[in-house]
SEFI-487065 format. One record per residue (C-alpha): x, y, z. Coordinates in steps of 0.001 Angstrom, whole numbers, padded with zeros to 6 digits, always signed. Layout:
XYZ/...
END
This chain:
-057369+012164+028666/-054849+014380+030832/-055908+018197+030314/-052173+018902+028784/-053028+016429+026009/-056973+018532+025874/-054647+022148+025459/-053162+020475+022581/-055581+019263+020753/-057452+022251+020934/-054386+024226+019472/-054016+021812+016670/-057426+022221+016100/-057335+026146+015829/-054304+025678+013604/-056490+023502+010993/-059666+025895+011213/-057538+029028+010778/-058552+031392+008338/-056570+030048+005252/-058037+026786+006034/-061296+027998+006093/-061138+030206+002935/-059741+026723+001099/-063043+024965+002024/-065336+027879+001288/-063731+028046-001978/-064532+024759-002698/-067923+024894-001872/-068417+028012-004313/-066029+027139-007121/-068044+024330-009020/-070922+026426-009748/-068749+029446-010902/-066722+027065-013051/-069209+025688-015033/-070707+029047-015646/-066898+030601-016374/-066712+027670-018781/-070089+028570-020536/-068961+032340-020996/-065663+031497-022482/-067131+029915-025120/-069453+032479-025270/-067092+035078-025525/-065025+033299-027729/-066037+034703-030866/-067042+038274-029247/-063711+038240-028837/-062943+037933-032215/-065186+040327-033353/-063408+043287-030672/-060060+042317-032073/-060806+042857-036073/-063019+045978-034809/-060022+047249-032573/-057280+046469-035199/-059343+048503-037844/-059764+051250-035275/-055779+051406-034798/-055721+051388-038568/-057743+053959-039224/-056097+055950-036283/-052721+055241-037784/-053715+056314-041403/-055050+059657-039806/-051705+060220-038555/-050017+059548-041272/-052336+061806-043138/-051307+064365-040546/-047335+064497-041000/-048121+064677-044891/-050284+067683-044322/-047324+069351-041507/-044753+068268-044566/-047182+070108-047177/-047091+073188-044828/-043587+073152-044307/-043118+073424-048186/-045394+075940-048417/-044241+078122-045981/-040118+077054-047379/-042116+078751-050905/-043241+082080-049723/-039913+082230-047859/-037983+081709-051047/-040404+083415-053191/-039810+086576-050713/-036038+085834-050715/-035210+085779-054291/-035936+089305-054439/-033126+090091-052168/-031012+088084-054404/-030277+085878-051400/-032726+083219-051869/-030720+080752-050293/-028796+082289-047338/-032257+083542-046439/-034078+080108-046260/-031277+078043-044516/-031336+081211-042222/-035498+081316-041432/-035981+077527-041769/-035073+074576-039296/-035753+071225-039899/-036596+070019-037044/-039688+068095-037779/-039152+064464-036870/-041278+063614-040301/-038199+065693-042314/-034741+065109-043031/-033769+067390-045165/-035290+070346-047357/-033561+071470-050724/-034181+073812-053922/-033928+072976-057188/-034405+074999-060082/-036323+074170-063412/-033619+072098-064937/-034001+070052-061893/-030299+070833-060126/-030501+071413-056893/-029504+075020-055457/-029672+075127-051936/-030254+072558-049562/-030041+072061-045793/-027913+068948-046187/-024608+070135-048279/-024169+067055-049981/-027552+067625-052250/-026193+070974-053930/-025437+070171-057156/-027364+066910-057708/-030137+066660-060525/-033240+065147-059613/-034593+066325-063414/-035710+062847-064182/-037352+062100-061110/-040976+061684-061987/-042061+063865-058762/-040351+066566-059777/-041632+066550-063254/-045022+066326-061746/-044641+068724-059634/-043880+071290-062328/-046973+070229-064396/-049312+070245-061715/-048244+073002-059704/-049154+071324-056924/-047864+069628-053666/-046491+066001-054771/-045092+062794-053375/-043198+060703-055182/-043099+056598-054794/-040474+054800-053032/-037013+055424-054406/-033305+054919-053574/-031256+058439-053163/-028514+058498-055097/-025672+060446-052592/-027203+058135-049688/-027982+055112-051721/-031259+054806-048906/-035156+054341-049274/-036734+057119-049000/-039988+058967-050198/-039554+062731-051028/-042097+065789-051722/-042016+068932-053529/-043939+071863-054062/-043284+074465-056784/-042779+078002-055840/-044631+078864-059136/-047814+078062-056789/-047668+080974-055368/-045588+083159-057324/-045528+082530-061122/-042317+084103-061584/-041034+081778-059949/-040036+078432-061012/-037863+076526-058645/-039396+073886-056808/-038754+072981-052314/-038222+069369-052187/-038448+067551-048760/-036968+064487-047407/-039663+062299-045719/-038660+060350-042697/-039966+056796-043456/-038423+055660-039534/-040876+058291-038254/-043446+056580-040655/-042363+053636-039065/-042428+054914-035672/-046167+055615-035969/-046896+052538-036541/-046019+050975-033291/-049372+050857-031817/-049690+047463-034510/-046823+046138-033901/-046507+042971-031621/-050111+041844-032123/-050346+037989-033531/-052030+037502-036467/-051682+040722-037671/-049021+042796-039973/-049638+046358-041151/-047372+048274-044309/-047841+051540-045809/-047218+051211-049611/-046978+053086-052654/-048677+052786-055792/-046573+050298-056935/-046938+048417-054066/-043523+049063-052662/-043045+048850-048737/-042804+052621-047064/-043254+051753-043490/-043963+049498-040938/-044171+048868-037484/-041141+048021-035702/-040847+044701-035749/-041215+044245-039581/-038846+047091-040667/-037446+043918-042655/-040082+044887-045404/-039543+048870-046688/-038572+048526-049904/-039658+045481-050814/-043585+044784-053095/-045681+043328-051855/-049065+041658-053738/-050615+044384-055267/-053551+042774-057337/-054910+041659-054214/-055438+045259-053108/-056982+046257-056522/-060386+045479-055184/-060579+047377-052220/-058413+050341-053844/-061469+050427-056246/-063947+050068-053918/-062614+053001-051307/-061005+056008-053831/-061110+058915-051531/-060265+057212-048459/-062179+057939-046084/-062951+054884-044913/-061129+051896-044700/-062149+049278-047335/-062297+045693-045596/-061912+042952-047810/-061450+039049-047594/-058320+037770-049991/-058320+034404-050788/-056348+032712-047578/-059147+033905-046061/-057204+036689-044292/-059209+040494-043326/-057303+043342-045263/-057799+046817-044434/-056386+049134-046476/-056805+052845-046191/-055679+055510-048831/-053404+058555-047600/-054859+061642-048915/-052811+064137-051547/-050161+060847-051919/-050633+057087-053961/-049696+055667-051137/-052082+052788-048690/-051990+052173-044990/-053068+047943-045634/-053908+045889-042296/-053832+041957-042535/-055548+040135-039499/-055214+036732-040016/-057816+035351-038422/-056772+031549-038200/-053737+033187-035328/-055404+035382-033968/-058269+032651-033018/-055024+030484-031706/-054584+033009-029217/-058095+033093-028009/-058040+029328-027500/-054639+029384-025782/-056040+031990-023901/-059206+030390-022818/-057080+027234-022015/-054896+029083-019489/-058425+030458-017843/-059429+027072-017446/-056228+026299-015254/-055729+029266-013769/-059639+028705-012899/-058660+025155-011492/-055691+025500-009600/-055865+029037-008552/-059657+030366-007858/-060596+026711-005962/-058335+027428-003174/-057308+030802-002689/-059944+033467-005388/-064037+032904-004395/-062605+032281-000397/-060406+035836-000305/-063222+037941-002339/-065719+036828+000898/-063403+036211+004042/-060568+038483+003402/-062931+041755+002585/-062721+042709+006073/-059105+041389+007004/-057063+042492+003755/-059186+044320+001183/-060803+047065+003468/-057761+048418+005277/-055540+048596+002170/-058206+050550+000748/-058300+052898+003334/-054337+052918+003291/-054823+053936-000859/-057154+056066-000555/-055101+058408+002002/-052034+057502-000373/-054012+058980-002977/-054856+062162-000947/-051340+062556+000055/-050424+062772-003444/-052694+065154-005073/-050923+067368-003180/-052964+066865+000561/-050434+067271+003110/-052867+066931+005913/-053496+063161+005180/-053403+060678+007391/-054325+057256+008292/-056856+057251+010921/-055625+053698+012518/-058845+053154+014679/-060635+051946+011592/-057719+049473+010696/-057063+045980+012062/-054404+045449+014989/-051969+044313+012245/-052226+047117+009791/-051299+049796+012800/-048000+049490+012308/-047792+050260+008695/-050361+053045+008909/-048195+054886+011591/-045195+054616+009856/-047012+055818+006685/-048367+058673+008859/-044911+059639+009836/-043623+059638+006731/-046260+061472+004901/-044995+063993+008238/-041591+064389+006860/-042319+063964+003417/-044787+066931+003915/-042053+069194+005515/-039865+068442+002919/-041754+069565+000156/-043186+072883+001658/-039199+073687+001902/-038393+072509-001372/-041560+074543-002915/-039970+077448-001226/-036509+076697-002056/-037821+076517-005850/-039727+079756-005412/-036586+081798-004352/-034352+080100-006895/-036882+080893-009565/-036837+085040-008457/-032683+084849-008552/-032601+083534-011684/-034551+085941-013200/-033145+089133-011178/-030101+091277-012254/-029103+092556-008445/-027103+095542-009478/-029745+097301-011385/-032811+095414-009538/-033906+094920-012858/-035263+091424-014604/-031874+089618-016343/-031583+088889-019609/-032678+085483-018758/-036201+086868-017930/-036383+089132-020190/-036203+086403-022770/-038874+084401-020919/-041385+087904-020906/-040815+088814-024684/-041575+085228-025933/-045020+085699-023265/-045739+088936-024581/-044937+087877-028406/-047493+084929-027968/-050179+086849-026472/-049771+089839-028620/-051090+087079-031711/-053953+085991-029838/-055030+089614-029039/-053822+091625-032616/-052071+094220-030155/-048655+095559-031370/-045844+094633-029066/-042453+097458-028840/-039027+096947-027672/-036560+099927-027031/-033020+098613-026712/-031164+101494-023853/-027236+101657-023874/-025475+104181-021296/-023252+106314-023655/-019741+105989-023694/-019727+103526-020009/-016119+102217-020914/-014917+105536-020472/-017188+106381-017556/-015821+103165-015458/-011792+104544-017034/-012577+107722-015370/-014314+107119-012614/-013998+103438-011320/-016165+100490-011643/-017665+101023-007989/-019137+104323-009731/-019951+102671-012569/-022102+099986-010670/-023519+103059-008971/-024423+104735-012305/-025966+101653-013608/-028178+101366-010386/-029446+104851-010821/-030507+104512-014630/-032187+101006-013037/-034566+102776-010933/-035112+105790-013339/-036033+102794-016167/-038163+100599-013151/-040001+104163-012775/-040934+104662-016427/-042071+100779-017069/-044180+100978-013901/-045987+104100-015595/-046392+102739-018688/-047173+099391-017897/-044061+098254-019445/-041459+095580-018513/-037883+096506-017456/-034480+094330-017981/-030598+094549-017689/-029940+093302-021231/-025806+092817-020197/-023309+095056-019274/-024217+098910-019736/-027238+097888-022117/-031157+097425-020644/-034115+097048-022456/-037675+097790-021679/-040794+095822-023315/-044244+097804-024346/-046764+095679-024957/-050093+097117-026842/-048223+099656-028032/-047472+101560-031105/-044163+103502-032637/-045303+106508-032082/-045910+105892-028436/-042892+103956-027917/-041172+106902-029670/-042857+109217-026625/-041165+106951-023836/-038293+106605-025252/-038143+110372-025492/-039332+110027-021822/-036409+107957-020811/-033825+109560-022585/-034714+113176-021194/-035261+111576-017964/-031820+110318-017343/-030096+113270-018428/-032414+114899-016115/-030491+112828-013847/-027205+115046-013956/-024531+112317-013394/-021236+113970-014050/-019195+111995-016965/-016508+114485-017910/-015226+112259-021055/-018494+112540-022923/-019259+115589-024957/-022147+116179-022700/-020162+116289-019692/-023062+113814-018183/-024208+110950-018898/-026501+109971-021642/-028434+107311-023212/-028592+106113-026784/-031921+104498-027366/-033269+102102-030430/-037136+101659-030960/-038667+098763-032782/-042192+097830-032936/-043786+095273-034721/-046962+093265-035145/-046832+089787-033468/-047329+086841-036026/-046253+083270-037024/-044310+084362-040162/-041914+086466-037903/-040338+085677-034434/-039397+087372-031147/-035597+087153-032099/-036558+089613-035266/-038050+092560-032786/-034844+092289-030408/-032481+092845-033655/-034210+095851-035281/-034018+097661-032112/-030702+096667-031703/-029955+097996-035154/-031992+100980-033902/-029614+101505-031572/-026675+100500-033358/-027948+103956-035785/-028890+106046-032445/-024986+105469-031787/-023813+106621-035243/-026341+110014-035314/-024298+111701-032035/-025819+109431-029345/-028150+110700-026871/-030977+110519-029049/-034185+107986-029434/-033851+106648-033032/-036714+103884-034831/-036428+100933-036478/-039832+099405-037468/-041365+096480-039206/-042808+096291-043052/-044248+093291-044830/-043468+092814-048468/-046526+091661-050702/-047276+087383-050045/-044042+087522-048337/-042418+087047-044613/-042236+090007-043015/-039320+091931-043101/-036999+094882-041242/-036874+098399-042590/-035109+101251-041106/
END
């Protein structure tokens, strides 16, 4: 045999012992030992798997029936609170203006709220075409009444939207018995629905939330087809009997032989019911099982058991090294980088163009970071006066407003407007006018920085400056402070009747709480101001807070 004809059979015989070749025939060699033991487990597992399905549908039950238990109890709360706020109202005499004024529905669970009085007509509502309707012989709103208490009512059809829905009400005699009209709220049952989701696409198994009559509320999305519709109801009998509180779901076996799990909703009629059918569900299994067995065949004899021992070295280790930097990098380690002597000849090229990536992606985000950070201080910066915008002013009072409930402190707000400005820039130019607005910046920077205040341009001629911990009489003192201060200042204005200029300054301080909001603080010390304006200007004039007996809380000058 020539030695050209030895080269190549040599180099065919490399290229038949190469490394896929040689994983095939380890693979065989370890397979049929793992097969037959895969093929044992599967049937073990077979009904364990069973058993984890009906005990992970009934968890998603029960998890579902908390939540639905949940956006009753947020729509219980919202009627409550929609009671004291009309309770309050009514004394006003503007019961209504007042509620669509402090109340938003935006709850995804609510679609609309409305008032109705004792004959059942509805007064108010935050959908126009309910005023005027008469839900008297609705059996809800009779109960309602009777009870005093928060009810929902069954499935029914609305008569202005001809729709399913479910609705509750709460009388505002509950908390105020001279009081007799009664909130009614319109439940989402697509938010219901939407809830529900987590059951949906499962075979075998169907979920519904129903009323006491058995009507359809809610399911998950792929069986919307049956709200409104009844389903069996003396098959749930049983387990309704069995499980009257609800806390637990009752499991029962109906006579296909089908798992039902029904769980009752708390302060409603209404049952979360699961159906597993187990007959589908095992369907799956066994289709399942009989795709392992192929997937066993086919895939694991030639290319699984040989890559798991061969390729650890060759594939597995490097791209876990490559991860594992990846990883790194993106927790936020810029300094990351693939160390390529530990890598395979074939991996080096990927880890250094990783490395210089990671490089430039690095770069790139240190400048964006600091792009970010001086974007973030212009925002939130008035240049003229120096001063925080009204932009973050906003962002500190809602800050200060949250913290001051978690601490108890009072929280003040003086709202500062330069006297008579329009006629100061008339007279003596807007470049003076920026000037004069600059100066009453730094005099108002001065005071917040010694009384640990905060400092903004509200707009135009107007600042504010936030107090937190602190109390009318003190905010009185720096606003006294302020005012004196700047006409301290001496800036000639020779069209104000004080020949300098002045500042009119409104004080409001209130006690931070859910009932009220920030929005509420800012106008009472505008209207402080608005009544520093109309007593001469160049005075410090308070507008506080009072809270009316089981009511909201409310502005008094």
């Amino acid at each position: 045999m020539s030695r050209i004809a030895i080269v190549r059979n040599k180099a065919k015989l490399r290229a038949l012992l190469g490394i896929r070749a040689r994983l095939v025939v380890l693979a065989l060699i370890l397979v049929c030992p793992l097969m037959l033991d895969r093929v044992r487990l599967l049937e073990q597992t077979r009904a364990a798997q069973l058993a984890a399905m009906t005990k992970e549908i009934s968890t998603l039950a029960q998890r579902t029936a908390d939540a639905e238990r949940e956006v009753i109890s947020s729509v219980e709360a919202v009627l409550k609170s929609a009671a004291y706020v009309h309770a309050a109202a009514a004394q006003a005499g503007r019961g209504c203006s007042i509620l669509r004024a402090s109340l938003r529905v935006d709850l995804p669970s609510i679609r609309m709220l409305m008032v109705a009085d004792p004959d059942g007509v509805v007064r108010c509502s935050t959908a126009s075409m309910f005023v005027g309707s008469d839900i008297s012989d609705r059996p809800y709103f009779r109960k309602a009444l009777e009870t005093r208490d928060f009810v929902v009512s069954d499935f029914l059809v609305g008569r202005q939207t001809q729709k399913g829905t479910i609705l509750a009400a709460y009388p505002v005699s509950a908390i105020d018995t001279g009081k007799e009209a009664v909130i009614v709220a319109g439940i989402n049952l697509d938010w219901l629905s939407d809830m529900m989701s987590n059951l949906a696409g499962r075979t075998g198994v169907s979920a519904a939330l129903i009323d006491g009559e058995g009507t359809v509320l809610a399911t998950p999305p792929d069986e919307r087809s049956l709200i409104g519709k009844k389903l069996n109801r003396l098959a749930l009998l049983p387990a309704m009997a069995e499980n009257p509180q609800g806390q637990q779901a009752a499991i029962i076996r109906d006579e296909a032989g089908r798992l039902l799990s029904i769980s009752r909703i708390p302060g409603t009629s209404a049952r979360l019911v699961v159906t597993i059918d187990e007959s589908k569900v095992s369907a799956g299994i066994n289709h399942e099982i009989r795709t392992a067995y192929l997937q066993l065949a086919l895939v694991c004899l030639f290319v699984l058991l040989g890559a798991l021992i061969a390729a650890e070295r060759l594939i597995v280790q490097p791209i876990s090294v490559l991860t594992a930097v990846a990883k790194r990098f993106a927790a936020g380690d810029w300094s990351a980088r693939v160390a390529r002597k530990r890598l395979p000849s074939e991996f080096v090229p990927l880890a250094r163009a990783f490395n210089a990536m990671a490089a430039q992606l690095g770069q790139r985000e240190r400048e964006l970071v600091a792009s970010n950070s001086r974007l973030s201080v212009m925002a939130s910066m008035d240049l003229l006066s120096g001063l925080a915008n009204r932009r973050g002013f906003q962002s500190r009072l809602e800050f200060e407003w949250l913290r001051g409930q978690q601490t108890g402190h009072r929280l003040a707000l003086m709202m500062i407007d330069v006297d008579h400005f329009k006629l100061f820039n008339d007279s003596y130019g807007h470049p003076e006018g920026d000037a004069c607005l600059s100066r009453i910046g730094e005099t108002l920077a001065a005071i917040a920085d010694q009384t640990s205040g905060f400092a903004a341009r509200y707009g135009g001629e107007e600042f504010c400056l936030l107090l937190p911990d602190t109390g009318t009489a003190r905010a009185i003192q720096v606003g006294e402070l302020l005012r004196s201060t700047v006409e301290q200042l001496a800036l000639p204005h020779r069209t104000s009747t004080f020949e300098h200029v002045t500042v009119s300054i409104g004080v409001a301080c209130a006690l931070p709480s859910e009932q009220a909001s920030p929005a509420e603080l800012v106008e009472a010390a505008d209207a402080a101001l608005y009544a520093a304006k109309h007593r001469g200007r160049n005075n410090v004039v308070e507008h506080g807070f009072t809270r009316a007996s089981d009511g909201p809380v409310a502005m008094a000058s």
